[in-house]
C-alpha positions in Angstrom: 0.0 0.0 0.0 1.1 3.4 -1.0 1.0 5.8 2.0 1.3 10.0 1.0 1.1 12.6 4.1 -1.2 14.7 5.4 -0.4 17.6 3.1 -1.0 15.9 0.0 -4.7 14.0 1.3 -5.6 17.9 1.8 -4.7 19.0 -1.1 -5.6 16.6 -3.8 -8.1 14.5 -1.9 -8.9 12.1 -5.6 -6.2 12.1 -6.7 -5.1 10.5 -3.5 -7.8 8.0 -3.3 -7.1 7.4 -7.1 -4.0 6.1 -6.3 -4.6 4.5 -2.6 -7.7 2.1 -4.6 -5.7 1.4 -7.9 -5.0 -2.1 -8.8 -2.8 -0.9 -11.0 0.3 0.7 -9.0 -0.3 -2.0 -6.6 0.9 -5.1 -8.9 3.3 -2.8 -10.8 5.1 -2.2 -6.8 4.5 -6.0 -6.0 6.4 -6.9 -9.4 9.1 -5.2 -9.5 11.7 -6.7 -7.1 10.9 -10.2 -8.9 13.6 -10.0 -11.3 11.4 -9.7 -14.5 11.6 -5.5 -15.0 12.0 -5.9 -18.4 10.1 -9.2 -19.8 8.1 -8.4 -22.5 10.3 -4.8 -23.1 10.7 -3.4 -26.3 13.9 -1.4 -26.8 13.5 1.8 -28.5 16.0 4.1 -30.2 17.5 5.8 -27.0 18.1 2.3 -25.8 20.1 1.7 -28.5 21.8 4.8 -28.1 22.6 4.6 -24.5 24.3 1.2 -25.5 26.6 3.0 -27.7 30.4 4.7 -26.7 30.9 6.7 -29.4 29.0 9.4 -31.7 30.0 7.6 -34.7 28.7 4.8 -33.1 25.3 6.7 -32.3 25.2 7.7 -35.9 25.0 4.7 -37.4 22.0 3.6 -35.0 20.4 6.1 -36.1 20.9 5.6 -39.8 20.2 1.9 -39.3 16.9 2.2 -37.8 16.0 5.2 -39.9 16.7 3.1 -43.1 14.7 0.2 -41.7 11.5 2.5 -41.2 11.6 2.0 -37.4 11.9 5.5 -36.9 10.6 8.9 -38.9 13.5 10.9 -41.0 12.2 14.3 -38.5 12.8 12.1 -35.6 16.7 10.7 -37.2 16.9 14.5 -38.0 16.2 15.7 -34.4 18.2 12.9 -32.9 21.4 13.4 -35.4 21.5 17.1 -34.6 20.9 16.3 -30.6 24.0 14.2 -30.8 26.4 16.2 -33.3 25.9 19.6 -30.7 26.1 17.3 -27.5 27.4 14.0 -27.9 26.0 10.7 -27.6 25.9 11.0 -23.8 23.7 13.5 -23.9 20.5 10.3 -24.7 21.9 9.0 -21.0 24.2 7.6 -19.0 26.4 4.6 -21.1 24.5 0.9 -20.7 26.8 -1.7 -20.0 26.1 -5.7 -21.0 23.7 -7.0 -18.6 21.7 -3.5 -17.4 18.5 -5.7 -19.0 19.0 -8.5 -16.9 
């Protein structure tokens, strides 16, 4: 069971009961230390790009999955001139082989 204080009951009184009744947030809690975070997970292009150590590496993600219509040329445009002006670390911090265990 979630528990919020006082302040927030006061202040958003559904919202708080929203999430105190909800089925929902109380399987995702229950699940999560089982091991199994990402069964079923889909990885999408910043996945791949957090995977990455270089830029040129990062490039050639994004040409890849741009080529195999996985992602829109605006969105390979956007994400080629986000990591040109700040580097391929600027997607997130470097994934290292068995971060989706």
């Amino acid at each position: 069971m979630i528990e919020y204080n006082e302040e927030f009951k006061k202040r958003f009184p559904n919202l708080a009961r929203e999430i105190e009744e909800s089925d929902f947030l109380r399987i995702r809690v229950d699940r999560e230390p089982s091991g199994d975070r990402f069964r079923g997970y889909s990885p999408g292009v910043i996945d791949f790009l957090n995977r990455c150590s270089t830029d040129e590496e990062g490039m050639e993600i994004i040409r890849y999955l741009e080529k195999r219509g996985e992602i829109s040329s605006d969105y390979a445009l956007r994400l080629r001139i986000q990591l040109i002006k700040h580097g391929i670390r600027s997607f997130g911090p470097k994934r290292e082989w068995g971060y989706y265990k």
